[in-house]
Backbone as CSV, one residue per row, in Angstrom:
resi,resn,N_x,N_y,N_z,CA_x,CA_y,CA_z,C_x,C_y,C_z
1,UNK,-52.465,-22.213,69.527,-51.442,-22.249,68.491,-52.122,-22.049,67.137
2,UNK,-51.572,-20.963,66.528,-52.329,-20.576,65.228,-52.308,-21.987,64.318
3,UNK,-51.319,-22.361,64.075,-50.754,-23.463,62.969,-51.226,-24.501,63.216
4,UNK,-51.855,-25.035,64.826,-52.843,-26.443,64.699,-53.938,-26.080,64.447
5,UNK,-54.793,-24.988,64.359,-55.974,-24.075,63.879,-55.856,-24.638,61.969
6,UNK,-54.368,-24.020,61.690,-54.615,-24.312,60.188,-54.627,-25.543,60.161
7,UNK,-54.106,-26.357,60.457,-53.564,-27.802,59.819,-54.867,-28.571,60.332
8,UNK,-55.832,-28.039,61.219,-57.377,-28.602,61.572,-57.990,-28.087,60.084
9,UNK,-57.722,-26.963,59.957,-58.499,-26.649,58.561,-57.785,-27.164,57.235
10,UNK,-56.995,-27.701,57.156,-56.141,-28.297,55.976,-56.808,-29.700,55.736
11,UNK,-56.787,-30.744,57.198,-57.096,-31.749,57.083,-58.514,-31.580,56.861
12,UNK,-59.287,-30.778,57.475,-61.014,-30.734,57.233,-61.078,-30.567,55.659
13,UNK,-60.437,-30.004,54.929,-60.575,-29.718,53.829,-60.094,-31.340,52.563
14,UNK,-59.018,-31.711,53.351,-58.457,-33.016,52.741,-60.191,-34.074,52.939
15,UNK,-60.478,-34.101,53.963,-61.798,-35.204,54.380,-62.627,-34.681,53.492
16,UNK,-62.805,-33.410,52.797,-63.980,-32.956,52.119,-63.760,-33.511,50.857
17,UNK,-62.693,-33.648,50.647,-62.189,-33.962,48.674,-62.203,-35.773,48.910
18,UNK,-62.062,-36.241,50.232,-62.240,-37.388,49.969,-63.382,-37.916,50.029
19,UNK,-64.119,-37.320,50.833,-65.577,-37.681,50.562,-66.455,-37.355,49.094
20,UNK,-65.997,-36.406,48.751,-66.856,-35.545,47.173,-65.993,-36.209,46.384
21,UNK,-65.157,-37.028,46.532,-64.314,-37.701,45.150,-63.389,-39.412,45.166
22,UNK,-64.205,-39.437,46.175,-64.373,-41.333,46.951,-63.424,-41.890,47.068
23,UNK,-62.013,-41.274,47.735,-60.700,-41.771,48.035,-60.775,-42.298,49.917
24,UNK,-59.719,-43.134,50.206,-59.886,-43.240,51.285,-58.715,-43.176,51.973
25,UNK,-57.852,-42.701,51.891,-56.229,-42.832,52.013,-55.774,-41.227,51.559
26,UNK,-55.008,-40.251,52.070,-53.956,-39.550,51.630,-52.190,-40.025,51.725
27,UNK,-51.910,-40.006,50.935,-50.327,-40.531,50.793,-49.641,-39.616,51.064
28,UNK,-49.848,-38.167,50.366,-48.754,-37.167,50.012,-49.472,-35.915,50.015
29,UNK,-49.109,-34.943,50.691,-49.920,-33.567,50.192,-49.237,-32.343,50.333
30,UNK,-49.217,-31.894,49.240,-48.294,-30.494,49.077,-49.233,-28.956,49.497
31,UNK,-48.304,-28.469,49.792,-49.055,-26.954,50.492,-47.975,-25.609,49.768
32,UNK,-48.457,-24.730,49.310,-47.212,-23.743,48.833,-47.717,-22.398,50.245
33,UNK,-46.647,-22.172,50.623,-46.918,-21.316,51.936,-45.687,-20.377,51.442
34,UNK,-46.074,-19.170,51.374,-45.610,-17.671,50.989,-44.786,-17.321,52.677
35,UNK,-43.631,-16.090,52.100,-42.775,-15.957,53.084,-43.810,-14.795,54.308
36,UNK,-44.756,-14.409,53.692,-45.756,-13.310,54.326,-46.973,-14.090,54.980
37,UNK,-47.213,-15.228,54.816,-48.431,-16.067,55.572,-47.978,-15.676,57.101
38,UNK,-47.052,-15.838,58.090,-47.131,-15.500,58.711,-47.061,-17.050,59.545
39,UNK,-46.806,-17.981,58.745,-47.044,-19.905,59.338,-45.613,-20.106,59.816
40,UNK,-45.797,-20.284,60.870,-43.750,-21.105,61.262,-43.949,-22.760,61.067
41,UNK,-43.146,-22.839,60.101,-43.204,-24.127,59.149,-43.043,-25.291,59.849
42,UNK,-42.069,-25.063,61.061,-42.201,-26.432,61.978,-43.231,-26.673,63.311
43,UNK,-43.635,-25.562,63.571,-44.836,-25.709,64.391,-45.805,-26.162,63.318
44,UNK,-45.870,-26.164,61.809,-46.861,-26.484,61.390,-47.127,-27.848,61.103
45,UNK,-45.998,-28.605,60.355,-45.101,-29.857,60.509,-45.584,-30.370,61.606
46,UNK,-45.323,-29.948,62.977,-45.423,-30.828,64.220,-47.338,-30.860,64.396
47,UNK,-47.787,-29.811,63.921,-49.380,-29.730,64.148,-49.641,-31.282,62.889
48,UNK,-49.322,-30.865,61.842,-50.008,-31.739,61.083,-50.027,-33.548,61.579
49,UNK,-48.620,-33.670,61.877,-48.505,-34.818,62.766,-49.771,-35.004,63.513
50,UNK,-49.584,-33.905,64.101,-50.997,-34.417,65.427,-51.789,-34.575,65.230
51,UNK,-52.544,-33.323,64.170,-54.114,-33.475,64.109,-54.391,-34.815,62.877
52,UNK,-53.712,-35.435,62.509,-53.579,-36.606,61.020,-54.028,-37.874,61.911
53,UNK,-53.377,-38.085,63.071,-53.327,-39.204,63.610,-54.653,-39.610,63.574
54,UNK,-55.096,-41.212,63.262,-56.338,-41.473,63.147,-57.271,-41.488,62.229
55,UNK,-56.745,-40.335,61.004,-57.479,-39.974,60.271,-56.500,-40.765,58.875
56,UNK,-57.592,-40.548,57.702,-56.879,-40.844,56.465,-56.180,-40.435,55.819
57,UNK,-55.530,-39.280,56.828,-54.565,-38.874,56.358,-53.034,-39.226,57.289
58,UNK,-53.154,-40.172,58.133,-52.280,-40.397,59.057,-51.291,-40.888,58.081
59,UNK,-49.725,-40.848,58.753,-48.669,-41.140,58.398,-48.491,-40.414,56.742
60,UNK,-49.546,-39.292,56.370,-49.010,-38.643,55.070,-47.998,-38.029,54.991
61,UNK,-47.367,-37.814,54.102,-45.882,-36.918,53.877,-46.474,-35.233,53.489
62,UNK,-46.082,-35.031,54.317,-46.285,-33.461,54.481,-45.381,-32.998,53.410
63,UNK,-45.468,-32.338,52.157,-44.443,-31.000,51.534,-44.449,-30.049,51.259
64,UNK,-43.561,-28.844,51.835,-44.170,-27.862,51.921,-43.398,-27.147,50.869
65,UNK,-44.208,-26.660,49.884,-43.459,-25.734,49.069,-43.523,-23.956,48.970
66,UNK,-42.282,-23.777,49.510,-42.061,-22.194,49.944,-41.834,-21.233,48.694
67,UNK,-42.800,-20.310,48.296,-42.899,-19.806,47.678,-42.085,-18.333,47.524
68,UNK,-41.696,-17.614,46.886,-41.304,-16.090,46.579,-42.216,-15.255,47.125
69,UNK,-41.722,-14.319,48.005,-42.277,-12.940,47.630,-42.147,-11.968,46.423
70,UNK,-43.365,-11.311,45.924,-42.922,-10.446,44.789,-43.739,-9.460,45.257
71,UNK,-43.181,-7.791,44.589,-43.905,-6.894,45.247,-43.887,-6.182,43.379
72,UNK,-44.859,-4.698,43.648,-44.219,-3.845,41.983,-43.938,-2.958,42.873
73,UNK,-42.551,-2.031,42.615,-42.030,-1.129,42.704,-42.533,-0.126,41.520
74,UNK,-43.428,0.708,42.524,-43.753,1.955,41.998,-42.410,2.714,41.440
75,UNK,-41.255,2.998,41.617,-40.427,3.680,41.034,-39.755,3.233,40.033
76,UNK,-39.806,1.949,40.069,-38.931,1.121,38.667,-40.032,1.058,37.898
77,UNK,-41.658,0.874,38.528,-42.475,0.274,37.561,-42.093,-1.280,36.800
78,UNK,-41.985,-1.973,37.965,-41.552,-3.466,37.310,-41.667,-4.209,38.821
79,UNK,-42.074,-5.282,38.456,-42.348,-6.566,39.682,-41.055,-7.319,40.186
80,UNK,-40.670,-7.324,41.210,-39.577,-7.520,41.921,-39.404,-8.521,43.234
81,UNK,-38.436,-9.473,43.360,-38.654,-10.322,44.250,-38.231,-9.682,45.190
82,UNK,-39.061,-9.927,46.903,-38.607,-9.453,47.738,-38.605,-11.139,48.953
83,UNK,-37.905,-10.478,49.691,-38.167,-11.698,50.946,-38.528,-11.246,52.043
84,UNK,-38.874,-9.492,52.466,-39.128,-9.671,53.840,-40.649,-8.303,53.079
85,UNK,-41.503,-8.152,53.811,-42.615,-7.362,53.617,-42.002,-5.995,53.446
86,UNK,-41.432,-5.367,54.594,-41.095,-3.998,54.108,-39.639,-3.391,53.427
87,UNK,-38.978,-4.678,53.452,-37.638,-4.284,52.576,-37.812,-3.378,51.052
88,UNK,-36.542,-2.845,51.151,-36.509,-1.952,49.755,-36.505,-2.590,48.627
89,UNK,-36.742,-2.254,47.402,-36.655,-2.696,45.990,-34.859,-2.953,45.937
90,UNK,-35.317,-4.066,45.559,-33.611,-4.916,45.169,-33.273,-4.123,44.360
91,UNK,-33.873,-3.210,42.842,-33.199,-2.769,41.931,-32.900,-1.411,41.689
92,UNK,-34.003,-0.531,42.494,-33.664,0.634,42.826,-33.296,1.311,44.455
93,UNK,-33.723,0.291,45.241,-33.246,0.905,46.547,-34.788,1.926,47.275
94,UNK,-35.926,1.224,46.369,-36.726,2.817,46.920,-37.598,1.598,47.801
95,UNK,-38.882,2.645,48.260,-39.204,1.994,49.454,-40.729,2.004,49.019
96,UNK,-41.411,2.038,47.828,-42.818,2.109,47.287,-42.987,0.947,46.792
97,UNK,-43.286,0.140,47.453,-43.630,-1.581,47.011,-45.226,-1.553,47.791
98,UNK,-45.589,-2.708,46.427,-47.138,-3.163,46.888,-46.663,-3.991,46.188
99,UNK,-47.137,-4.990,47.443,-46.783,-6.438,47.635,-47.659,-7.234,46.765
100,UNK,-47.448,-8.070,46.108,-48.151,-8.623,44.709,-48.719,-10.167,45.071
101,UNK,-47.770,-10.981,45.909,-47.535,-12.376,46.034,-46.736,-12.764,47.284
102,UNK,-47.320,-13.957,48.318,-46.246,-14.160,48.763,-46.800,-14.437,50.553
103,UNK,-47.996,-14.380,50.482,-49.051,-14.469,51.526,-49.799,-15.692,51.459
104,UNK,-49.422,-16.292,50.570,-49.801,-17.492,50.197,-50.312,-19.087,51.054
105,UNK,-51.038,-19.724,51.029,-51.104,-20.903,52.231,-52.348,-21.511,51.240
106,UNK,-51.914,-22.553,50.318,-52.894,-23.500,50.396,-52.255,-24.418,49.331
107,UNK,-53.651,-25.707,49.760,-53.034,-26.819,48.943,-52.599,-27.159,47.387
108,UNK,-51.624,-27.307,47.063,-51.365,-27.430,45.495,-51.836,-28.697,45.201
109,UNK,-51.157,-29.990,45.912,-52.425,-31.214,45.330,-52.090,-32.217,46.399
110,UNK,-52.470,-33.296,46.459,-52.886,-34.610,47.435,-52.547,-35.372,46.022
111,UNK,-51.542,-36.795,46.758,-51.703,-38.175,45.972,-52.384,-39.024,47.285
112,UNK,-53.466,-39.627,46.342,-54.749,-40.524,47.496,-54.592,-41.611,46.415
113,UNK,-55.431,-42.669,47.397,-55.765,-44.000,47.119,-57.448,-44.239,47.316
């Protein structure tokens, strides 16, 4: 399962900031995950559960904050929200997007003790 892969590397990364910055507890930890990461949000949810248990980060509140896609439309020449990778430009209808944002997966911050 890709998503207990990440959430092994989420928490490895949480144990690293608590060790380099002498907390012993995670309470709360936010993640901004883009519509293009490619993460299914409740397999990830159910991973984090698992791999937490035991650790100092057990019983933390997972939040996940879902971010925008934005692409620039080469034909408008202007940056444009999209929601799926190859959909057309919302404002002109054309199909020349390079995807700007929105692939996104990592932590915005931890409240520790």
């Amino acid at each position: 399962m890709h998503e207990m892969s990440i959430c092994e590397s989420i928490l490895q990364i949480m144990e690293d900031q608590a060790q380099a910055q002498n907390f012993t507890k995670i309470e709360k930890v936010r993640l901004e995950i883009g519509p293009f990461s490619g993460v299914e949000l409740e397999a990830l949810r159910f991973g984090f559960e698992v791999v937490t248990r035991n650790t100092l980060a057990e019983n933390c509140v997972l939040e996940i904050i879902e971010t925008k896609g934005q692409a620039w439309c080469m034909e408008c020449a202007d940056t444009v929200q999209i929601n799926e990778r190859y959909e057309a430009c919302p404002k002109c209808g054309g199909h020349q997007l390079q995807v700007s944002s929105g692939d996104e997966l990592r932590i915005k911050d931890m409240e520790v003790n």
